[in-house]
C-alpha positions as CSV (number, residue, x, y, z in Angstrom):
1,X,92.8,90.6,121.4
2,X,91.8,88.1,119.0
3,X,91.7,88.5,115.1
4,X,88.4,90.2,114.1
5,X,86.5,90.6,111.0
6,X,85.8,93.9,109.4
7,X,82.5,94.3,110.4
8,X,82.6,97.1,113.6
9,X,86.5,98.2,111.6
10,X,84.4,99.2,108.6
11,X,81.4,100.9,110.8
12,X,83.7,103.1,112.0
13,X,85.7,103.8,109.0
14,X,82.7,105.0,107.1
15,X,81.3,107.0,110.4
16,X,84.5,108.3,110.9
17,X,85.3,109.5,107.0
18,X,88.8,107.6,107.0
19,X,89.8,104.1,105.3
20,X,91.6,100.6,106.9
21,X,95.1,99.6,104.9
22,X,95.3,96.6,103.4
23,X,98.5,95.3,103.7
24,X,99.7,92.4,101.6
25,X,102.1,90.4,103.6
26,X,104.3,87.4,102.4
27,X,107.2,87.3,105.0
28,X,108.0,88.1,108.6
29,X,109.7,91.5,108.1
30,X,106.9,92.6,106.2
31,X,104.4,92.1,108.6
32,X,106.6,93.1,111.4
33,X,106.8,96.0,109.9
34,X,103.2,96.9,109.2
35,X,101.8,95.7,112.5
36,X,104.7,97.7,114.3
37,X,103.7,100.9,112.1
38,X,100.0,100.5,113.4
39,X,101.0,100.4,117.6
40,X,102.7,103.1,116.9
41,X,99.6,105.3,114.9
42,X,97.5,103.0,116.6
43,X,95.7,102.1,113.8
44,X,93.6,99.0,113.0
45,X,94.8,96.6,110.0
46,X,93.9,94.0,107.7
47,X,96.8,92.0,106.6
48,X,96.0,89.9,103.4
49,X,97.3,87.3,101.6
50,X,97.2,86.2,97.9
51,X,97.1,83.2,96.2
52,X,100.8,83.7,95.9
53,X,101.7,84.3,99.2
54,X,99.9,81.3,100.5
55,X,102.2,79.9,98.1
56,X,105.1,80.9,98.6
57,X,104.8,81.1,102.3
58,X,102.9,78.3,103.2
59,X,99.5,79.1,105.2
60,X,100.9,77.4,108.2
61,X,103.6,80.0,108.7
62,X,101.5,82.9,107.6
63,X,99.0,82.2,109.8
64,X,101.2,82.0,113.1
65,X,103.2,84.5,112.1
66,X,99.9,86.8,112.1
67,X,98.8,85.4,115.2
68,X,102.3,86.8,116.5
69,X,101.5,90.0,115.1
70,X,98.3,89.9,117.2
71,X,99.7,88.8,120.4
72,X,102.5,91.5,120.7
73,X,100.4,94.2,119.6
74,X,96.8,94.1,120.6
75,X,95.4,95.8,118.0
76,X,92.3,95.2,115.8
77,X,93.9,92.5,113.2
78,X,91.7,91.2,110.4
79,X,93.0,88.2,108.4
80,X,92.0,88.7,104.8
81,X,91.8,86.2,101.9
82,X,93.2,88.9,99.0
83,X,91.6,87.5,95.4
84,X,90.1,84.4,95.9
85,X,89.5,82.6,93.3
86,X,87.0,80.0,93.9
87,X,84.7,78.9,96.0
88,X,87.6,75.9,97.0
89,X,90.4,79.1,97.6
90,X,87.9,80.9,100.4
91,X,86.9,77.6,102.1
92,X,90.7,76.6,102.5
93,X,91.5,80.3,104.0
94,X,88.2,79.7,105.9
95,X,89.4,76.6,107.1
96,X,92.9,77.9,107.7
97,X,91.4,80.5,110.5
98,X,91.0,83.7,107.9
99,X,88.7,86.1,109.6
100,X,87.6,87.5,105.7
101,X,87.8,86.2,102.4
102,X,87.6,87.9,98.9
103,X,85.5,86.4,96.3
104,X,86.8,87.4,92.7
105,X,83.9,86.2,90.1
106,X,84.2,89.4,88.6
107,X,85.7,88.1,85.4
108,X,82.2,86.0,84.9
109,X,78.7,87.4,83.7
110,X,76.7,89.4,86.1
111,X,74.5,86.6,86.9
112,X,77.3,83.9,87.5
113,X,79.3,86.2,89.8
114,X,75.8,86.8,91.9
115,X,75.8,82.9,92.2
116,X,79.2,82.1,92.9
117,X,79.4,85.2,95.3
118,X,76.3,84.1,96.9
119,X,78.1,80.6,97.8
120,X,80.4,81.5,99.6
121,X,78.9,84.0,101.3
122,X,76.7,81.3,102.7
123,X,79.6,79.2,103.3
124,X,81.4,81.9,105.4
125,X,79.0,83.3,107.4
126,X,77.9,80.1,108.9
127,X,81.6,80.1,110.0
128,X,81.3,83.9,110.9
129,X,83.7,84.8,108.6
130,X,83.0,88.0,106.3
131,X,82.7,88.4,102.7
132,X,84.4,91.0,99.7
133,X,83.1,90.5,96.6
134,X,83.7,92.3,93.6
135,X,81.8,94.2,90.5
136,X,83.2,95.4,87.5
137,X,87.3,94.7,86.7
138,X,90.5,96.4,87.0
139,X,93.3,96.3,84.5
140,X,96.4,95.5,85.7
141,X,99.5,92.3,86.9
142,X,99.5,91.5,90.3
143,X,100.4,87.9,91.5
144,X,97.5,86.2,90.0
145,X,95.4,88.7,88.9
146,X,96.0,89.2,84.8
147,X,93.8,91.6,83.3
148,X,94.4,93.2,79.7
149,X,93.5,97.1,79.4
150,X,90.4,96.3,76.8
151,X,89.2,93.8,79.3
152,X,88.9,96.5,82.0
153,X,85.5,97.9,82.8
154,X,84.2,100.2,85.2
155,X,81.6,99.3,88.1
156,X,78.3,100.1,86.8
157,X,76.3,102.2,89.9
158,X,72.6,100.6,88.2
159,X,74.3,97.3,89.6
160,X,75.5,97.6,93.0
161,X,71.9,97.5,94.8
162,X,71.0,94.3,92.7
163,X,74.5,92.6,93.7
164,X,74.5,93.1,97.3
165,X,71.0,92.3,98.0
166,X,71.2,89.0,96.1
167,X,74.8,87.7,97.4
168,X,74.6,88.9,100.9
169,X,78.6,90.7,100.8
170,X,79.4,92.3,103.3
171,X,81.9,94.5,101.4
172,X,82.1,95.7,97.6
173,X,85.5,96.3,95.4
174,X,84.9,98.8,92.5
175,X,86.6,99.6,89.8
176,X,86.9,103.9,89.3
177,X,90.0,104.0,87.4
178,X,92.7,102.0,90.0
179,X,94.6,99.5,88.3
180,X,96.9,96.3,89.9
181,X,100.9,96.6,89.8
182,X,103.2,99.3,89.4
183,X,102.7,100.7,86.2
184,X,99.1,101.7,85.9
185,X,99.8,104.9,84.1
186,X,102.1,105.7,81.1
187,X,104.4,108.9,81.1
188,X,102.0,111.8,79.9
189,X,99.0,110.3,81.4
190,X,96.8,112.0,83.7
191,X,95.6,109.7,86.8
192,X,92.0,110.2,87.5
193,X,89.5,108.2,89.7
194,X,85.8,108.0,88.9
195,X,84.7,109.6,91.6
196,X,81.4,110.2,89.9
197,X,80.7,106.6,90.1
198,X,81.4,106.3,94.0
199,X,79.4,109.0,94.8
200,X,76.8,107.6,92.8
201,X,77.7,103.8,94.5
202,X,77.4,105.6,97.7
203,X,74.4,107.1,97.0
204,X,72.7,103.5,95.9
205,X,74.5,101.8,98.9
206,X,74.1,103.9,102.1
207,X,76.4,103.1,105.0
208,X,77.8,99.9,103.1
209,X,81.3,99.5,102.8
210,X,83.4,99.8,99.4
211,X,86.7,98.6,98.4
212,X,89.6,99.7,96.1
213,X,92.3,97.8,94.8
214,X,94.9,98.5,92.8
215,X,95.5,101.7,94.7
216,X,99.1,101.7,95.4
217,X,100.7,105.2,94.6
218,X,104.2,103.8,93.5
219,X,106.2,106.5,95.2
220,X,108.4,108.5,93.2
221,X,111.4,108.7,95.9
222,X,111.6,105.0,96.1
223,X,111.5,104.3,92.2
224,X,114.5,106.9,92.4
225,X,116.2,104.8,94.6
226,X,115.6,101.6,92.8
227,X,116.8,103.1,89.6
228,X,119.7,105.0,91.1
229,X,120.7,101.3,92.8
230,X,121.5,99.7,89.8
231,X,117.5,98.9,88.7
232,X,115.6,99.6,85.7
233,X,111.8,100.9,86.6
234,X,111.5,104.1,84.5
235,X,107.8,104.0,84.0
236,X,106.6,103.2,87.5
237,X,103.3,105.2,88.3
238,X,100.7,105.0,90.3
239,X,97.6,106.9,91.9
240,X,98.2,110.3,93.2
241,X,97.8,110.1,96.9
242,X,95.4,113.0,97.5
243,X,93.3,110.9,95.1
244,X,93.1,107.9,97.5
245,X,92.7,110.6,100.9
246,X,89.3,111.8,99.1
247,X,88.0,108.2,98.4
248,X,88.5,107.5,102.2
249,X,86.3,110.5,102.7
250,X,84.0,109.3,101.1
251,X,81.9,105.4,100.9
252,X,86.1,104.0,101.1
253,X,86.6,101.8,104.2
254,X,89.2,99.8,102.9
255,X,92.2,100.6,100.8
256,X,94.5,98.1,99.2
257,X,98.6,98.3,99.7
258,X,100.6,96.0,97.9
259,X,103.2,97.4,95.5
260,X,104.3,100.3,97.9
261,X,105.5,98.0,99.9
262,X,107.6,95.6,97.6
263,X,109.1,99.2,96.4
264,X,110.3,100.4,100.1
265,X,111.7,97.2,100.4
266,X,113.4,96.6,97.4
267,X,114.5,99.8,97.3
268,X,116.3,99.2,100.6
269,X,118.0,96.3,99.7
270,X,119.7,98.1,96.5
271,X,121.1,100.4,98.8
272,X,122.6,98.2,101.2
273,X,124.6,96.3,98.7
274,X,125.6,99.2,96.9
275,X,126.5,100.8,100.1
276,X,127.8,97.8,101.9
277,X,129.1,95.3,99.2
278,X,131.0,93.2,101.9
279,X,127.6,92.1,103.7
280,X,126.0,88.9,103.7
281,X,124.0,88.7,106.5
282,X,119.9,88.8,105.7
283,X,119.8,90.7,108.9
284,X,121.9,93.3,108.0
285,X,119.2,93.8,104.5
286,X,116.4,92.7,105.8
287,X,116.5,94.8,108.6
288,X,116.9,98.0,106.3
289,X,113.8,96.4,104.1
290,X,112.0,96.3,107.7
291,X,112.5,99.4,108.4
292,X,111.9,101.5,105.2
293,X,108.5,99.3,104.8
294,X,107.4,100.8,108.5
295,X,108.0,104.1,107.4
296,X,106.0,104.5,104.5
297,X,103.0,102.3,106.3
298,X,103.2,105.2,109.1
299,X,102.9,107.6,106.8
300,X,100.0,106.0,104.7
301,X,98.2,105.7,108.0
302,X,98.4,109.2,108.9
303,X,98.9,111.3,105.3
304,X,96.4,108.4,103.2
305,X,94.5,106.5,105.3
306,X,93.5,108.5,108.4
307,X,93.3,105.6,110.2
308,X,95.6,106.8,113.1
309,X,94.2,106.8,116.3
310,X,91.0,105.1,115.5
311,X,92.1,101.3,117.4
């Protein structure tokens, strides 16, 4: 099977009252992971890469590496442009073979986000590629996304109808209260999504598929390990999981996973050289930061997502 976009993925999803992960990848273990995580729930997945990652990783690698993933597996792959920028950012992934690109204008006026929006939604689907925009901003650090607490505003349901009609997405990211990186909450704080304002988004948009981002849950059990391995991450928390199951009930096809993962793995790795000071070998760590990585994406799939069984 060849990469796909989200089009029938998200049909389903929102029919079926479940949500597709969103994995950010950046390496092969990480995406070995994921994709080996899904044949086994037999799940579909979106694997999506940031302006960093393309970076870092060079698109080149990242996007054979991908279409490896696709090849041993068989499941339904989308490859997802995570924050674009610019119009320039989503015709390069475009270019590059992405299957879906995210158009960020959010940071702009209502009006200039319509208009860039509406660009490269033109651009893309003359190319058949699919388009996530987004309305309204999340706080948060996460590669290149930099957005102060005060600057943070929710999506405003009065909008949504107005914003899809004019731009032609084909997928919305809100912000209910998530928040990028792995300190959205300080100690004391109560995490609580908007819920009000999906219900009310769903209500406005019918059938039409919404987003969330900055919706990793930080997992206690791996900050433990992290800070019992010699790290410092004492403040590390996210959104309660049960939290993120009910948005997937609801208008939620798509659910971001970023930080989780960078947890497992670095988790993983603090163990190892604690426990095994004498290695060397990226194999021997790597391997560990493989497997923990799988784990928890099995268990966002089935405890999260309820995506399993649904390729």
């Amino acid at each position: 099977m060849p990469l796909v976009t989200s089009t029938e993925m998200f049909k389903k999803a929102y029919a079926g009252g479940y949500a597709v992960g969103a994995f950010n990848v950046n390496n092969m273990e990480t995406i070995q992971a994921i994709v080996e995580a899904g044949k086994e729930c037999n799940s579909p997945l979106i694997l999506q890469v940031s302006a960093g990652a393309r970076k870092y990783a060079n698109p080149v690698y990242l996007r054979h590496l991908i279409a490896a993933a696709v090849e041993t597996t068989g499941l339904p792959i989308v490859m997802h442009l995570d924050h674009g920028a610019d119009f320039e950012s989503c015709k390069s992934a475009i270019e590059d073979g992405f299957t879906s690109v995210m158009i960020d204008a959010s940071h702009h006026s209502f009006k200039e986000n319509i208009e860039i929006t509406r660009k490269v939604v033109e651009y893309a689907h003359d190319r058949g590629v699919v388009v996530e925009a987004e309305l309204g901003q999340l706080a948060g650090i996460e590669d290149a996304v930099n957005v102060k607490a005060e600057d943070a505003c929710f999506t405003q349901p009065d909008e949504v109808c107005e914003f899809t009609e004019k731009t032609g997405c084909d997928s919305l990211a809100i912000a209910i209260g998530t928040s990028h990186g792995a300190y959205k909450f300080k100690p004391g704080q109560k995490p609580q999504l908007r819920f009000d304002i999906l219900e009310e988004v769903g209500k406005r948009l019918p059938g039409f598929p919404i987003v969330l981002h900055g919706a990793s849950s930080v997992p206690q059990d791996k900050v433990a390990l992290i800070n019992k391995f010699g790290g410092k991450m004492p403040d590390a928390i996210g959104i309660p999981e049960e939290m993120l199951r009910k948005a997937a009930t609801m208008a939620v096809c798509k659910i971001n996973i970023d930080s989780d993962l960078r947890l497992a793995c670095t988790a993983a790795i603090r163990q190892h050289f604690t426990e095994h000071p004498d290695h060397f070998d990226p194999r021997q760590y790597l391997g560990d930061a493989r497997a923990a990585i799988k784990e928890l994406v099995k268990h966002k799939i089935v405890d999260v997502l309820g995506s399993n069984d649904r390729a």
